[in-house]
C-alpha positions in Angstrom: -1.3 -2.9 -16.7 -4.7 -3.8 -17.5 -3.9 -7.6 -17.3 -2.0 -7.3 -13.9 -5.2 -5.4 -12.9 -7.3 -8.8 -14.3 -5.2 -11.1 -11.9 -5.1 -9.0 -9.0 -9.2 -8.9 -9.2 -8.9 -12.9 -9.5 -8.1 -12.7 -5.7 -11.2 -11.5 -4.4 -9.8 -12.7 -0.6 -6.4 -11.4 -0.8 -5.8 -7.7 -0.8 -2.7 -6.9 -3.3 -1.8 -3.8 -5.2 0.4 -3.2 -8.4 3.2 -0.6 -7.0 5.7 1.4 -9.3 9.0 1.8 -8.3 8.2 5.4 -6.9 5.5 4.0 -5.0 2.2 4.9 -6.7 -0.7 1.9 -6.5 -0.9 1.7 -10.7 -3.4 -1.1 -9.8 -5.4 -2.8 -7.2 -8.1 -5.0 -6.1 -11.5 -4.4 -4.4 -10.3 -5.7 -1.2 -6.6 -3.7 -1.0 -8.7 -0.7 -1.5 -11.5 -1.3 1.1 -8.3 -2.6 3.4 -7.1 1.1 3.2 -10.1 2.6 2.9 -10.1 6.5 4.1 -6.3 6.5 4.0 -6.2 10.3 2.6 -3.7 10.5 -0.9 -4.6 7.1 -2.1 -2.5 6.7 -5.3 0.8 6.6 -3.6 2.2 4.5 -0.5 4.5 7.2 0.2 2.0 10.0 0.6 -0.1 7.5 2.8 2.8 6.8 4.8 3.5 10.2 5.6 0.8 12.6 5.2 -2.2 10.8 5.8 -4.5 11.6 9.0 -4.0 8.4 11.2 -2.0 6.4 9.5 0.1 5.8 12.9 -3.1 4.4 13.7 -3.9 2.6 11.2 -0.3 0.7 10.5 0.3 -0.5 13.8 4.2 -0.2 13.6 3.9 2.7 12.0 7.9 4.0 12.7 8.9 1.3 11.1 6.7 1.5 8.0 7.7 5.1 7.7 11.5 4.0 7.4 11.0 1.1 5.2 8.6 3.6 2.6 11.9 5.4 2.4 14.2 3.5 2.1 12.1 1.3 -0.8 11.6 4.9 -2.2 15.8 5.3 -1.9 16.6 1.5 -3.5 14.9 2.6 -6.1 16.3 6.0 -6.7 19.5 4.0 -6.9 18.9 3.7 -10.4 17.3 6.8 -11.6 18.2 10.1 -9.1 17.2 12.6 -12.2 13.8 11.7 -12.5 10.9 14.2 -12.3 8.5 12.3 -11.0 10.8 11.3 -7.5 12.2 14.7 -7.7 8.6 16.1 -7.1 7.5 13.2 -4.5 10.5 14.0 -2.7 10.4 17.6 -2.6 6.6 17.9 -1.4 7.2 14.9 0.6 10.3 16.4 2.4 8.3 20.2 2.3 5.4 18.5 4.1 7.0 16.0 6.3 9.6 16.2 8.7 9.3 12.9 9.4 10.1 11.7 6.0 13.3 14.8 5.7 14.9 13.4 8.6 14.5 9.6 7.1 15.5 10.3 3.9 18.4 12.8 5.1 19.9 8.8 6.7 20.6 7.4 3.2 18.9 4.2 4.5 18.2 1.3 1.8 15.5 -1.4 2.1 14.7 -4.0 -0.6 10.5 -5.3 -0.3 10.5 -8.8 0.1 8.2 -10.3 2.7 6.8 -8.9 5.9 4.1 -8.9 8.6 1.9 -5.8 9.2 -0.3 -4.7 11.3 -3.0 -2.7 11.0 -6.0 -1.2 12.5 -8.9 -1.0 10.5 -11.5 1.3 11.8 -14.3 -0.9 10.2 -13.1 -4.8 11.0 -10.3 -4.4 13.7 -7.1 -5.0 14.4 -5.6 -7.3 11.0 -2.4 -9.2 11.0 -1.3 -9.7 7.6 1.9 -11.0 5.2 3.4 -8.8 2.9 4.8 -10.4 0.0 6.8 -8.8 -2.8 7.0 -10.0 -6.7 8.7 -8.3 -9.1 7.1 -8.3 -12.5 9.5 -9.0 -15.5 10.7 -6.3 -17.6 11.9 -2.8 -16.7 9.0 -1.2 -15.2 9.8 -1.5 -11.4 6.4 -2.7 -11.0 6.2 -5.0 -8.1 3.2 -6.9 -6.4 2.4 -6.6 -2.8 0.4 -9.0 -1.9 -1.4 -9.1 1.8 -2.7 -12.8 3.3 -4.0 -13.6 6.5 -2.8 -17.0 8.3 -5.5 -19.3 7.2 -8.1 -19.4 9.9 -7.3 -16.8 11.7 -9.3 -13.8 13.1 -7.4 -11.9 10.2 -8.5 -13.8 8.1 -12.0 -13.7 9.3 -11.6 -9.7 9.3 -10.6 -9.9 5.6 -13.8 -11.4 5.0 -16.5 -9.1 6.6 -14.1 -6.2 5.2 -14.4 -8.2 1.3 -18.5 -8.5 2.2 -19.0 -5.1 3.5 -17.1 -4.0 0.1 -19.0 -5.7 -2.0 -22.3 -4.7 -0.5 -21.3 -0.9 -0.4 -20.2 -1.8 -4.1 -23.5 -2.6 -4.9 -25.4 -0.7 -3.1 -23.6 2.4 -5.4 -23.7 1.1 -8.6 -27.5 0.2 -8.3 -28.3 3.2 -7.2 -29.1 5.0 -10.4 -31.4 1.9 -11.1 
């Protein structure tokens, strides 16, 4: 992981996470995490989606989010219903969530490939953004999402005050014990 880590970090303008197939960021870069910055039960895309405070805020479409995080989360327990790890996502998620009981009760599959968001950042506005989806190589289920703005957009404008104001906070906490 720690070389997919290395090449997300060589897109310092691009937010993009490293996501395993039940949905938790293993990796990401400076500006995916300032992008979701204060989105409670960082770690996993499904917890965000579904138990964070404002995240129908935040993701502007958010009903639609909610069912796609499902059904992703479903594709991929196509291929391995006994493990422990979606077990437990699953059973807090559905404990927690009626939302995510009532989705998940539809048997709905959706495969990741490319999408627009929307979101709502409470520091730099309103974003529109492409989601695209690689698959890494090998049997890890570990797929990119990678997040662009149309060049010369307001987006893309946003993504830049959001990557300047991260990397100013950055270094205004790390030289603090200086």
């Amino acid at each position: 992981m720690d070389e997919i880590k290395e090449l997300l970090n060589q897109w310092p303008a691009t937010p993009a996470f490293a996501i395993t197939r039940w949905l938790d960021i293993a990796a990401s870069n400076h500006l995916a995490e300032a992008l979701f910055d204060g989105m409670a039960h960082w770690g996993n895309m499904a917890r965000i989606a579904f138990l964070a405070d404002g995240v129908e805020n935040f993701v502007e479409d958010w009903p639609t989010f909610a069912r796609c995080t499902v059904g992703t989360l479903r594709a991929a327990a196509a291929h391995d219903t006994d493990d422990p790890a979606l077990c437990e996502l699953v059973g807090e998620l559905a404990v927690r969530s009626e939302h995510f009981s009532e989705l998940w009760a539809r048997h709905e599959v959706h495969g990741k490939s490319t999408a627009r968001k929307r979101f709502n950042h409470r520091a730099v506005g309103a974003l529109t953004l492409h989601q695209h989806v690689l698959t890494v190589p090998g049997d890890s289920g570990v797929q990119l999402w990678i997040y662009r703005a149309d060049p010369g957009s307001t987006s893309e404008q946003r993504l830049g005050l959001l990557a300047d104001r991260d990397s100013s906070i950055g270094s205004l906490s790390s030289g603090s014990g200086a």
